[in-house]
TIKE-985026 format. One record per atom (N, C-alpha, C): x, y, z; residue number from 0; atom name. Coordinates in steps of 0.2 Angstrom, whole numbers. Atoms other than C-alpha are relative to their C-alpha. Layout:
N
REC;c1;c2;c3;num;atomo
REC;X;Y;Z;NUM;CA;
...
This chain:
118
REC;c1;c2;c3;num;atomo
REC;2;7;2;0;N;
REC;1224;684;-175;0;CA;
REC;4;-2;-6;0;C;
REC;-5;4;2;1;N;
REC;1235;672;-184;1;CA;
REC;-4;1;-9;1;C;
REC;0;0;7;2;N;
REC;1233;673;-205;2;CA;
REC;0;-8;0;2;C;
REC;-2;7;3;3;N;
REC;1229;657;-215;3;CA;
REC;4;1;-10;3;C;
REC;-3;-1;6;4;N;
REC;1238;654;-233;4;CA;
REC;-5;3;-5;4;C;
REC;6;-4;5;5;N;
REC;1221;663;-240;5;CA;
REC;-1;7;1;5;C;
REC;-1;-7;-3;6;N;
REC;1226;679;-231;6;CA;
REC;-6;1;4;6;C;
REC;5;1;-6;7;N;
REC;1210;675;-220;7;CA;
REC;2;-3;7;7;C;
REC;0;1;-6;8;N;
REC;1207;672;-201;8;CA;
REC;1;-10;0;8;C;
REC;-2;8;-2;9;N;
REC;1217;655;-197;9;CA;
REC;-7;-4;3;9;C;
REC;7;5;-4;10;N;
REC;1202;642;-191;10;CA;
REC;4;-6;4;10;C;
REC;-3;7;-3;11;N;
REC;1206;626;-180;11;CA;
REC;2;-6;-6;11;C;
REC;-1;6;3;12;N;
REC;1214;611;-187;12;CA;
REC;-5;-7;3;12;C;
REC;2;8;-2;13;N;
REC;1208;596;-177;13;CA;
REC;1;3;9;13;C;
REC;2;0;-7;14;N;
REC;1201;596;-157;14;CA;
REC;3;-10;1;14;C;
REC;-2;7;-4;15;N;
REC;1203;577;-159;15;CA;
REC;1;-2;-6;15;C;
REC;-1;-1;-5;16;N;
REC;1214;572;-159;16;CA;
REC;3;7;0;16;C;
REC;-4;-7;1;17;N;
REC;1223;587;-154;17;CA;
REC;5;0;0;17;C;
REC;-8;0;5;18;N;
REC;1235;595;-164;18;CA;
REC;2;6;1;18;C;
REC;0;-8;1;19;N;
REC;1244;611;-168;19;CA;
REC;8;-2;6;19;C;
REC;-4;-1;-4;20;N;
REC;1262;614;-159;20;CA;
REC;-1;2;7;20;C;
REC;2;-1;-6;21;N;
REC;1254;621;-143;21;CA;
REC;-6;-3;3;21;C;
REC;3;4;-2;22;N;
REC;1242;607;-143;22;CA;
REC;-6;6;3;22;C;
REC;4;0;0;23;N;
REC;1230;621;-146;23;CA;
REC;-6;0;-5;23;C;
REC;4;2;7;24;N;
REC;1219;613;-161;24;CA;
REC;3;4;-5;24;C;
REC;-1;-5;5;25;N;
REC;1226;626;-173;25;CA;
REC;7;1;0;25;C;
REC;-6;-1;0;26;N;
REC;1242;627;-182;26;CA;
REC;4;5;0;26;C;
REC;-4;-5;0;27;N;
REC;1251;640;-176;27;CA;
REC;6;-1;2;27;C;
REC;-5;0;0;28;N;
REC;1267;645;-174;28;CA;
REC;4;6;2;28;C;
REC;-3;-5;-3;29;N;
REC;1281;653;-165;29;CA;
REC;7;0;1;29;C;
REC;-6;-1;0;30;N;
REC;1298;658;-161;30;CA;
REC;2;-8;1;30;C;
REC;-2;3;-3;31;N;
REC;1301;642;-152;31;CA;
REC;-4;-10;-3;31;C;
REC;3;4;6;32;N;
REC;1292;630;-165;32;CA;
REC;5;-1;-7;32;C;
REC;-5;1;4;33;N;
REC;1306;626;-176;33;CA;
REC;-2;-4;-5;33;C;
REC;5;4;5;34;N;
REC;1297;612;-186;34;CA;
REC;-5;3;-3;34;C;
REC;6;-6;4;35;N;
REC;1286;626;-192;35;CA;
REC;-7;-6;-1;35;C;
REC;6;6;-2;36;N;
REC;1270;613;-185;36;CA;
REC;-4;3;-4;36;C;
REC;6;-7;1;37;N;
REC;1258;625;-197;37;CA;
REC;-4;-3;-8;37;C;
REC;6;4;7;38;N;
REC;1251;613;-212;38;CA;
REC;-5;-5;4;38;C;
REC;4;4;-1;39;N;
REC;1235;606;-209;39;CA;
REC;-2;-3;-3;39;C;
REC;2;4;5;40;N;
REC;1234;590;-217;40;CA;
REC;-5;-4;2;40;C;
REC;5;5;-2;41;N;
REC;1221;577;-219;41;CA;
REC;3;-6;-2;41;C;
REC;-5;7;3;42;N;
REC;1231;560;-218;42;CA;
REC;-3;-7;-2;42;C;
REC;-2;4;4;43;N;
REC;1233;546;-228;43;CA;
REC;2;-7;1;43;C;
REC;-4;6;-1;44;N;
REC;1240;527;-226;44;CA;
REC;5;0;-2;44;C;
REC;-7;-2;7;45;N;
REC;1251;533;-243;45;CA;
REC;5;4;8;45;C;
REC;-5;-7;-1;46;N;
REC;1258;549;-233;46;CA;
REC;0;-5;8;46;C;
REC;0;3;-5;47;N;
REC;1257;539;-215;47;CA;
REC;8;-6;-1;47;C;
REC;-7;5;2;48;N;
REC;1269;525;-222;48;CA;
REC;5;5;-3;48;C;
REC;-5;-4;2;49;N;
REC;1278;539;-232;49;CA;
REC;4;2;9;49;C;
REC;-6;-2;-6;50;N;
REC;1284;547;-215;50;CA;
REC;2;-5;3;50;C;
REC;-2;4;-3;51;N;
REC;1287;532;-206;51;CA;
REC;8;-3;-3;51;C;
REC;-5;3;3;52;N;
REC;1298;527;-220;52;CA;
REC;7;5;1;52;C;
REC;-8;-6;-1;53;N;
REC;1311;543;-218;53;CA;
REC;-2;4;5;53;C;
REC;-5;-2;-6;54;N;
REC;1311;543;-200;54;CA;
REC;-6;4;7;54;C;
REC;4;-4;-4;55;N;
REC;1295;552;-194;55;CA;
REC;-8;-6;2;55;C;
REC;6;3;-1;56;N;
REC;1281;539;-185;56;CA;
REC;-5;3;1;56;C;
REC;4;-3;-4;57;N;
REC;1267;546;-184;57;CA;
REC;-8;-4;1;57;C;
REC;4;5;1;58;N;
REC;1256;531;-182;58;CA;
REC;-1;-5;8;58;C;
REC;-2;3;-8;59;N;
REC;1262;524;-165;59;CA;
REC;-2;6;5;59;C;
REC;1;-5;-8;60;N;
REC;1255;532;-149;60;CA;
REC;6;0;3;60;C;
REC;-4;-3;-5;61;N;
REC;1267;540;-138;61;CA;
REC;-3;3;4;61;C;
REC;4;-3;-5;62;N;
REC;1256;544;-123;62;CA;
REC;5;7;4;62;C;
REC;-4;-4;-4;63;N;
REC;1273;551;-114;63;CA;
REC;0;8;-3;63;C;
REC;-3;-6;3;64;N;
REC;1273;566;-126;64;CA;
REC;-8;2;-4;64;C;
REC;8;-1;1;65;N;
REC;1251;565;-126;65;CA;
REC;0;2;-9;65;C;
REC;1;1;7;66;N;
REC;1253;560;-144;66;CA;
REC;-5;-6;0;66;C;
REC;5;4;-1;67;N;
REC;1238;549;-148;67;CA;
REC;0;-6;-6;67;C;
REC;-5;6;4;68;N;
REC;1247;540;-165;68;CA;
REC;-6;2;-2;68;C;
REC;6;-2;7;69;N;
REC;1236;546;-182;69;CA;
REC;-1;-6;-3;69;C;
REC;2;5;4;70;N;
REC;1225;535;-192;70;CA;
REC;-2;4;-7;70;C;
REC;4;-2;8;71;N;
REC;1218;538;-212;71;CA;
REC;-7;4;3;71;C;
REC;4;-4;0;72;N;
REC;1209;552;-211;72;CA;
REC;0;5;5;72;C;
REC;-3;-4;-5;73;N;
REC;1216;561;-196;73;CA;
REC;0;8;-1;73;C;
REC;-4;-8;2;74;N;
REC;1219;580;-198;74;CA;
REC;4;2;6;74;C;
REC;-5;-1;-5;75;N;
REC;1234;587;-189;75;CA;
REC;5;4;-3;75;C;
REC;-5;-6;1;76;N;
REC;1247;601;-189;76;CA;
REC;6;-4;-2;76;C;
REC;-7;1;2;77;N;
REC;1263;595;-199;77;CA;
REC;4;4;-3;77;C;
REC;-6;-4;3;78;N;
REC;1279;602;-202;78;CA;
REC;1;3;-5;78;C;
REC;-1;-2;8;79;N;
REC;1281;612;-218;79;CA;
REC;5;-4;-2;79;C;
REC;-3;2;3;80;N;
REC;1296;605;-220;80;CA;
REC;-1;-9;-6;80;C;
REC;5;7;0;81;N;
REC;1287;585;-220;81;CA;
REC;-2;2;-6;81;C;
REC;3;1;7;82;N;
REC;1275;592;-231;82;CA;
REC;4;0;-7;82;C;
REC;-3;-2;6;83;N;
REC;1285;598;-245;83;CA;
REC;6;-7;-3;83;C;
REC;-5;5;2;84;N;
REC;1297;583;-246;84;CA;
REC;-6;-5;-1;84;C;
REC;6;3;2;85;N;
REC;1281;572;-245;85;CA;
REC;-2;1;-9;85;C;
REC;1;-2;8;86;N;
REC;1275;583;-260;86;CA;
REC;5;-2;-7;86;C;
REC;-6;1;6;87;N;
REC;1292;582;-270;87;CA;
REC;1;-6;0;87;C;
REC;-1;6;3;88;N;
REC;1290;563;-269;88;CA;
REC;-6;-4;-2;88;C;
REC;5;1;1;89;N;
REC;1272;563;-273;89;CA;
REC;-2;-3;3;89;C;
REC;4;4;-6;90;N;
REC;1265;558;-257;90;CA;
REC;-4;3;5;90;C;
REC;4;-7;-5;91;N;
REC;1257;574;-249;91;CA;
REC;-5;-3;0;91;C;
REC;8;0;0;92;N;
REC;1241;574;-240;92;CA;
REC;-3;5;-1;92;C;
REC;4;-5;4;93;N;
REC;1229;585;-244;93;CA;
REC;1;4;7;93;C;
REC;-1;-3;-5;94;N;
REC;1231;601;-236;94;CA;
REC;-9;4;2;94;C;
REC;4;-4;1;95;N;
REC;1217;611;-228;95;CA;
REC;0;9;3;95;C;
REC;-3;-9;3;96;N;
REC;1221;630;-234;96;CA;
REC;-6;4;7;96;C;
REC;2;-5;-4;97;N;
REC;1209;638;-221;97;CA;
REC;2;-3;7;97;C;
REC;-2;2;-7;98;N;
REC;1217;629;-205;98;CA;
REC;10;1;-1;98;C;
REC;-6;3;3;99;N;
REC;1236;629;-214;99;CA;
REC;2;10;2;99;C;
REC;-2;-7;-4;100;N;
REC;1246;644;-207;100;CA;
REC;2;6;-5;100;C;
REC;-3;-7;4;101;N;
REC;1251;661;-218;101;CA;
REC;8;-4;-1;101;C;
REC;-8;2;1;102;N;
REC;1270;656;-214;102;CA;
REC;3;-6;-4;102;C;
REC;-4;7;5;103;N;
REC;1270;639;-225;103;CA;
REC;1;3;-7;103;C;
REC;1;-4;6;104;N;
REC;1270;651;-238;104;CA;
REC;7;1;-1;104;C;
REC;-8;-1;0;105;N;
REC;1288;653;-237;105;CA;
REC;4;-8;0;105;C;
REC;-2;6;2;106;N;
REC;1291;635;-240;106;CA;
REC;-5;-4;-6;106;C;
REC;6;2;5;107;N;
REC;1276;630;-252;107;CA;
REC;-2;6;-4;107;C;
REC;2;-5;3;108;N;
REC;1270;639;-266;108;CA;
REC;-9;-1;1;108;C;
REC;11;2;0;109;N;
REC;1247;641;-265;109;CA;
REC;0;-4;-3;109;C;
REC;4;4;5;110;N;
REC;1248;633;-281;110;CA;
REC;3;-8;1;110;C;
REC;-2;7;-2;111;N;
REC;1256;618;-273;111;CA;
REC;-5;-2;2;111;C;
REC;4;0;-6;112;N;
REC;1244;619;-260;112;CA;
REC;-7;-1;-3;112;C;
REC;7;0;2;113;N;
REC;1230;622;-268;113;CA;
REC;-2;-8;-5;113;C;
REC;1;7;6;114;N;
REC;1232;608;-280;114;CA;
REC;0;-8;6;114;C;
REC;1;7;-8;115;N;
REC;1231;596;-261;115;CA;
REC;-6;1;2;115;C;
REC;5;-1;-7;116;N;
REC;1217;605;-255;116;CA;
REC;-6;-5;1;116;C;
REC;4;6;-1;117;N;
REC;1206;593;-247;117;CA;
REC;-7;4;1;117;C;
């Protein structure tokens, strides 16, 4: 079973809507997941306009790609990368460290994280 950044048994992120790169609630991750989908944030309007603004909507439904378009309060598997640029411009959303994958640890330090945790 998949590790979370607490070195505990990863939990789901979000059923609805649903998230996670393999659209199975939970951010896991794998060879073929190169966005590294594996932080589970709790979103924001801030951090929502933040990613719209450098290039990532994630706010408009895209049915074709059974994406449902996030609103303020949403939880949802994003990018390590996202997060951390978010964070270095002071617009992270808060993470939740028991659904947030082992592997963001190699892009975020805990005490990032922990300092989001929702």
């Amino acid at each position: 079973m998949a590790q979370n950044v607490l070195g505990t048994e990863l939990v789901p992120c979000s059923l609805d809507p649903l998230t996670g790169f393999y659209r199975d609630g939970c951010c896991n991750s794998g060879g073929e997941d190169v966005g590294l989908h594996a932080v589970c944030v709790v979103t924001t309007s801030d951090f929502l306009e933040f990613s719209r603004s450098v290039g990532n909507d994630l706010s408009t439904p895209m049915p074709e790609y059974g994406f449902p378009g996030l609103v303020p309060g949403d939880q949802w598997c994003l990018c390590a990368a996202r997060w951390v640029e978010a964070f270095d411009a002071g617009r992270a959303p808060k993470v939740v460290l028991e659904a947030t994958h082992a592997l963001v640890l190699e892009w975020a330090g805990i005490d990032d994280l922990r300092t989001h945790e929702a």
